[in-house]
C-alpha positions in Angstrom: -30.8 -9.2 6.1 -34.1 -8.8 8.7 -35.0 -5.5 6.3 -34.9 -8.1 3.0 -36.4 -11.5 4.6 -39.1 -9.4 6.6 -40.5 -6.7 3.3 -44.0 -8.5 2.7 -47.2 -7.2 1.2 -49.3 -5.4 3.5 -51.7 -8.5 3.3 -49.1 -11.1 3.2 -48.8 -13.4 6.6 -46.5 -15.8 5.7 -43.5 -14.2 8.2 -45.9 -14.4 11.1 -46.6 -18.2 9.9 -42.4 -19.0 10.2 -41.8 -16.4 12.8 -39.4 -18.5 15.1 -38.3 -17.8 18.7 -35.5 -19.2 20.2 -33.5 -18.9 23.7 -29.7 -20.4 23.7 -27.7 -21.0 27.0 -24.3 -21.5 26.3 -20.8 -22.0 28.9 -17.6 -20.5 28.1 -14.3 -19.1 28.7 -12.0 -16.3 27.4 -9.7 -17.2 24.7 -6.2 -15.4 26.2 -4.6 -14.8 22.7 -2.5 -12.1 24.3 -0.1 -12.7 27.8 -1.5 -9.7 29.4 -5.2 -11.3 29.2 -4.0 -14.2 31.3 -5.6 -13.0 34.8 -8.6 -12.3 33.3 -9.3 -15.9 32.3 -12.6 -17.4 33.6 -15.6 -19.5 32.5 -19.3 -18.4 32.3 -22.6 -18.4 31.5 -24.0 -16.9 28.0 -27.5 -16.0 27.1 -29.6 -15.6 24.0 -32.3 -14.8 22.5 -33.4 -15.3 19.0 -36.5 -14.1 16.7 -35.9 -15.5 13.3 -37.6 -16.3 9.8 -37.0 -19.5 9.0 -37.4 -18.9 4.8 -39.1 -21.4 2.7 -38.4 -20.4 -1.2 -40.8 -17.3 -1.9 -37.6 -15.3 -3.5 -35.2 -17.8 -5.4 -32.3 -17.2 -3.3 -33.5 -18.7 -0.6 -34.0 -21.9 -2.4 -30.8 -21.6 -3.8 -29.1 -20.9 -0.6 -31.2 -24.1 1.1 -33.4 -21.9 2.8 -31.6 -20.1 5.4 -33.2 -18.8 8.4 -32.4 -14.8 9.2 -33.1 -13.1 12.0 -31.9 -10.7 14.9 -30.4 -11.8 18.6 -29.9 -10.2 22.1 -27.0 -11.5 23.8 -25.7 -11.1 27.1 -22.7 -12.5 29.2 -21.6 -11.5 32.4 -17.8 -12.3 31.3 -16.7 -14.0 34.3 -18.2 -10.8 36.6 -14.8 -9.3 36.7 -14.8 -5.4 37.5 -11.7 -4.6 34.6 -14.0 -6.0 32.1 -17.5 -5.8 33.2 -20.9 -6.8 31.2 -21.3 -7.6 27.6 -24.2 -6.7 25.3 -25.1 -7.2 21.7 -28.0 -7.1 19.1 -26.9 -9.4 16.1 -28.6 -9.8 12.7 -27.2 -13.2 11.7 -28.1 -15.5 9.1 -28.3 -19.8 10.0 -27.1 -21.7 6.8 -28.7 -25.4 6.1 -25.6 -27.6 5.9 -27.7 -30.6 6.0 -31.6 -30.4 6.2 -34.3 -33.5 6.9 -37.3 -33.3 8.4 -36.1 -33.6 11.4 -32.7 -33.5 11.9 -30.2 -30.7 11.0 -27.0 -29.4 10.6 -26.5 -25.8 11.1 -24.0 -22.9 10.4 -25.1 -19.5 12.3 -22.9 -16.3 11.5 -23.9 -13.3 12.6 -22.6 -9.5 12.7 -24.2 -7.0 14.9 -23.0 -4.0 17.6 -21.7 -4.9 20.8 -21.6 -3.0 24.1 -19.3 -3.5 27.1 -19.4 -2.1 30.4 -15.8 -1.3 31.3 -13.0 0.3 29.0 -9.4 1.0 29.0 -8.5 3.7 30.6 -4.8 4.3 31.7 -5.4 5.9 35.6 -8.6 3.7 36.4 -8.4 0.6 34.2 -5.2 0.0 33.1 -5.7 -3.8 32.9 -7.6 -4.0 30.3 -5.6 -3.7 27.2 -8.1 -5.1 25.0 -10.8 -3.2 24.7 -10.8 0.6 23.9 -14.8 1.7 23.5 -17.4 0.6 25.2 -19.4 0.0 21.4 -17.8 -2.4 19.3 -18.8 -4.6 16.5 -19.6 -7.7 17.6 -19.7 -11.2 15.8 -21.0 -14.3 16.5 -20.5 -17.7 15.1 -21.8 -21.3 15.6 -22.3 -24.8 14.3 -24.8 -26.6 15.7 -26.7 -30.3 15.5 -30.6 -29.0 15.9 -33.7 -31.6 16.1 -37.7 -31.1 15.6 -39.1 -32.6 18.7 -42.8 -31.9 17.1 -43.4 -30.1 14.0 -43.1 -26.8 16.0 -41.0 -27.2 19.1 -36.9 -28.1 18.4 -34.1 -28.3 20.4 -30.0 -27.9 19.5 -26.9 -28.3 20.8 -23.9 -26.3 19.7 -20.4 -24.8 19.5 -19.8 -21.3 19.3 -17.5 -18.0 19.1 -17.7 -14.3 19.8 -15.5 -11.6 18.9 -15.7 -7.8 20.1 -13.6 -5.4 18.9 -13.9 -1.8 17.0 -11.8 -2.3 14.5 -9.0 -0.2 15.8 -11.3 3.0 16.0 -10.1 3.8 19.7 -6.8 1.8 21.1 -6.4 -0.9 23.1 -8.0 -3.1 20.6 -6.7 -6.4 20.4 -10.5 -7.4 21.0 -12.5 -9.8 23.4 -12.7 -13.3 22.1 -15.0 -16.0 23.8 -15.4 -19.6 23.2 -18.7 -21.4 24.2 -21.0 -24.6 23.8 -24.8 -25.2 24.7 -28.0 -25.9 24.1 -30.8 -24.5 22.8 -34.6 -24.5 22.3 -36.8 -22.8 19.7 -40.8 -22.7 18.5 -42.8 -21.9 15.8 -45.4 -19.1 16.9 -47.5 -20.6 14.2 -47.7 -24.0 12.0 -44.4 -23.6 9.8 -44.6 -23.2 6.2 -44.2 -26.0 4.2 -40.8 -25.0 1.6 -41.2 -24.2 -1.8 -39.4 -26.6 -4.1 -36.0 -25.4 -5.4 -35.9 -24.3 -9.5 -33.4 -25.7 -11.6 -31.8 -22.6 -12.5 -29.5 -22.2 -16.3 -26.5 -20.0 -15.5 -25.6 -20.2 -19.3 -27.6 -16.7 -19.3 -24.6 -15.2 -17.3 -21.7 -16.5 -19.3 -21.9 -13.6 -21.8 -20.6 -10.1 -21.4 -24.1 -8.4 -21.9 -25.1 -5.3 -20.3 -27.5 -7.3 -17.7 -24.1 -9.0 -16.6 -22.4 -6.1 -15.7 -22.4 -4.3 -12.0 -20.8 -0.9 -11.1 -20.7 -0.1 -7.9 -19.3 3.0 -6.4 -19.3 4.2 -2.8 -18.0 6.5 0.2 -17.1 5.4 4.0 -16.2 7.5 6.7 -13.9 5.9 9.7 -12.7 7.4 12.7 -9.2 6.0 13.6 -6.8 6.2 16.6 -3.4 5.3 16.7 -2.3 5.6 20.2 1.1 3.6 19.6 2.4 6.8 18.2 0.6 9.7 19.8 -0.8 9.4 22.8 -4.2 8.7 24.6 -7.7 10.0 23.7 -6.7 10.5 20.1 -8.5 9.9 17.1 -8.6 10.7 13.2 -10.4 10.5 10.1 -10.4 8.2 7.4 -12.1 8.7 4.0 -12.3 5.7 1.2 -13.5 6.1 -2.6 -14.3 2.7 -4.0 -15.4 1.3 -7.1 -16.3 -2.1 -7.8 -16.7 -3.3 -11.6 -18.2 -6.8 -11.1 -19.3 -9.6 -13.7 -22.8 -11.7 -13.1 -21.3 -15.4 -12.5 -24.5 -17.0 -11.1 -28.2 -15.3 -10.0 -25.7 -14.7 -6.5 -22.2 -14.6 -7.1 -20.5 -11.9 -9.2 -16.4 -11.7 -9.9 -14.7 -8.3 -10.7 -12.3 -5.7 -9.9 -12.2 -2.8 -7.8 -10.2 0.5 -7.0 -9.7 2.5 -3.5 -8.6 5.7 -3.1 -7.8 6.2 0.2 -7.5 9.4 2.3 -6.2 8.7 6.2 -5.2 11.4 8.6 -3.4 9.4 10.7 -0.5 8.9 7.7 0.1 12.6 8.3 0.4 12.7 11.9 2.7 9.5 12.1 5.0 10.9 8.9 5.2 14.3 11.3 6.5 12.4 14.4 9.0 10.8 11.7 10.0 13.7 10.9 9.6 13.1 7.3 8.4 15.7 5.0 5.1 15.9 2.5 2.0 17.2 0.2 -1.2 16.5 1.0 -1.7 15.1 -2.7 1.3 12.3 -1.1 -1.3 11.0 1.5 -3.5 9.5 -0.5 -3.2 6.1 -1.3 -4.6 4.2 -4.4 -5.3 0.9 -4.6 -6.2 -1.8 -6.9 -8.0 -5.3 -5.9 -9.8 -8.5 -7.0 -13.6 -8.2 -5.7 -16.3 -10.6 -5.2 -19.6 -10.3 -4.3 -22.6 -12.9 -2.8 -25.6 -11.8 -2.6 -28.6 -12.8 -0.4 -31.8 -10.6 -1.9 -31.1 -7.4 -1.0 -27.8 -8.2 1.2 -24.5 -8.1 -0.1 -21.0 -9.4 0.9 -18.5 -7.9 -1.0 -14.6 -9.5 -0.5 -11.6 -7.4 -1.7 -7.8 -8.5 -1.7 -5.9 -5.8 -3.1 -2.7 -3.8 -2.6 -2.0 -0.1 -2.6 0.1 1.3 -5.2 1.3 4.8 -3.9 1.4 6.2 -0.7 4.2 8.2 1.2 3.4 6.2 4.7 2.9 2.7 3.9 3.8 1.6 7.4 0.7 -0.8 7.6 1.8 -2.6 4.2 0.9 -2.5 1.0 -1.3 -5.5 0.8 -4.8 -5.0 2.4 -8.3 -6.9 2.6 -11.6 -5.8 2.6 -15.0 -6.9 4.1 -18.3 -4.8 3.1 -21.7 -5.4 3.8 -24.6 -3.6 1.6 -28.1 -3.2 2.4 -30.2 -2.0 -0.6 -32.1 1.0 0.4 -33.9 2.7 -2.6 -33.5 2.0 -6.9 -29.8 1.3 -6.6 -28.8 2.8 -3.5 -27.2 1.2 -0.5 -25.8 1.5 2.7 -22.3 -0.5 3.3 -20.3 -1.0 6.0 -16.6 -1.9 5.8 -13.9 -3.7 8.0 -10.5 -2.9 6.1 -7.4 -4.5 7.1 -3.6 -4.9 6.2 -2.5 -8.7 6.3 -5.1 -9.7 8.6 -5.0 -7.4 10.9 -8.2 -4.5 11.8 -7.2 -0.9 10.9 -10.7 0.4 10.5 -14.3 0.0 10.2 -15.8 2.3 7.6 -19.6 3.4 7.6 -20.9 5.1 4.1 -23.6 4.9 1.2 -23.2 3.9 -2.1 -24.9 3.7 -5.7 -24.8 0.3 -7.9 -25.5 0.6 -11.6 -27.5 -2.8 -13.0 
């Protein structure tokens, strides 16, 4: 999202005109959604801070999206200054949608998804305790809806509600993640006099009803995942996962786009769990197809592509049938991207997936 909002013309100053910075203080506790993380419920203090662009309609999603502000964030919490758990760190692109904008008052939803850092780790000699956090990096993801109020035409302040998750998506065991509730305030300034927004333009999506070539998306990319599973064998474990998509998708609006997709899924771990079974196979038997509704939103040159699918052959289906997909794409050059993936059976993280990918139209 920063790489798309902040790509200007060498002689173009209109991001340094909208640049905002912000700094949030926020109270909160740990949310014990397991028994085990009882003891290590506390309350306090979290820190951000904030550069953001707040957009004002020079590209037409952001008018059609009610100019959003994008932008990147350092966070830091002290998590209740327990040793088992430590310090949390995080730098999060995150996007702030306009639920309701005036001149001076505004409603605000902020989601962001960045890389985390904590201090202390499971281990099972020195840290046994802490069950819910297996890697010291983790994604990290950061929510909010906030009331925010221009004070002068430059200097605002907010108050808010919030949540952070951590977790690595299942990459190294314990991982039944670090989740935090908060509320605070916040204050932000314009380094220059804002830019005034660009009115919106009435677009005609009758253009995208028909099944012309320019309507039509193909999208096909690789992810690599590393992926533990120390239920079944052990400590200090991990395995690779490979995934094949493709995503045929069909133009709905200059954003959205509707559309199928197919996986093909190759995960190591199915053969070392089918081996402590006991059970018998070919390597052709470990892969696992799958077939799934896709939808995509875009944001320039960011993409959030949603899959619900279920696989259709397998030999260890252990983790069900039915899985869910969340990728993110960056365009990088002519039609290729980067993507990211968080892939998980009925709601639950089995792996995050990092690859590159090509989109045709």
């Amino acid at each position: 999202m920063i790489i798309n909002t902040l790509s200007a013309q060498k002689n173009d100053t209109v991001f340094v005109k909208n640049l905002q910075i912000e700094f949030r203080a926020s109270y909160g506790f740990t949310i014990c959604h397991h028994p085990e993380m009882k003891v290590f419920q506390a309350h306090f203090p979290i820190y951000e801070l904030n550069i953001k662009q707040v957009t004002f309609g020079r590209k037409s999603w952001q008018s059609m999206s009610n100019y959003p502000s994008v932008g990147l964030s350092f966070l830091y919490t002290g998590v209740g200054e327990q040793p088992e758990i430590g310090r949390a760190f995080a730098l999060i692109p995150h996007m702030t949608f306009n639920c309701l904008k005036s001149p001076k008052n505004q409603i605000n939803f902020n989601l962001g998804i960045g890389l985390g850092y904590l201090t202390e780790i499971y281990d099972r000699k020195t840290n046994p305790k802490n069950t819910f956090i297996g890697s010291h990096f983790n994604a990290a993801i950061n929510i909010s809806a906030e009331y925010s109020r221009m004070i002068t035409n430059r200097f605002g302040m907010s108050a808010f509600v919030g949540f952070t998750h951590f977790s690595n998506g299942s990459s190294r065991t314990p991982n039944n993640g670090l989740n935090i509730a908060h509320a605070g305030l916040a204050a932000k300034y314009f380094i220059n006099e804002p830019k005034q927004r660009i009115p919106k333009q009435l677009t005609d999506n009758q253009q995208f009803k028909t099944w012309e070539k320019k309507n039509i998306s193909l999208l096909f990319a690789f992810t690599y995942s590393r992926k533990d599973i120390d239920e079944y064998l052990g400590y200090g474990m991990s395995w690779s996962a490979y995934n094949l998509e493709i995503n045929a998708m069909k133009r709905l609006t200059e954003m959205s786009k509707l559309g199928i997709g197919f996986d093909l899924v190759y995960d190591c771990t199915d053969k070392e769990v089918l081996r402590h079974k006991g059970i018998a196979f070919d390597d052709i038997e470990i892969l696992k197809p799958g077939i799934n509704a896709a939808y995509e939103l875009s944001f320039g040159n960011t993409s959030f592509i949603f899959n619900f699918g279920c696989h259709i052959a397998g030999k260890d289906l252990c983790e069900g049938r039915v899985y869910q997909k969340l990728n993110m794409t960056q365009n990088i050059y002519k039609g290729i991207f980067a993507t990211i993936a968080l892939t998980t059976h009925y709601g639950w993280a089995d792996y995050i997936g990092f690859g590159i990918g090509y989109r045709i139209n």
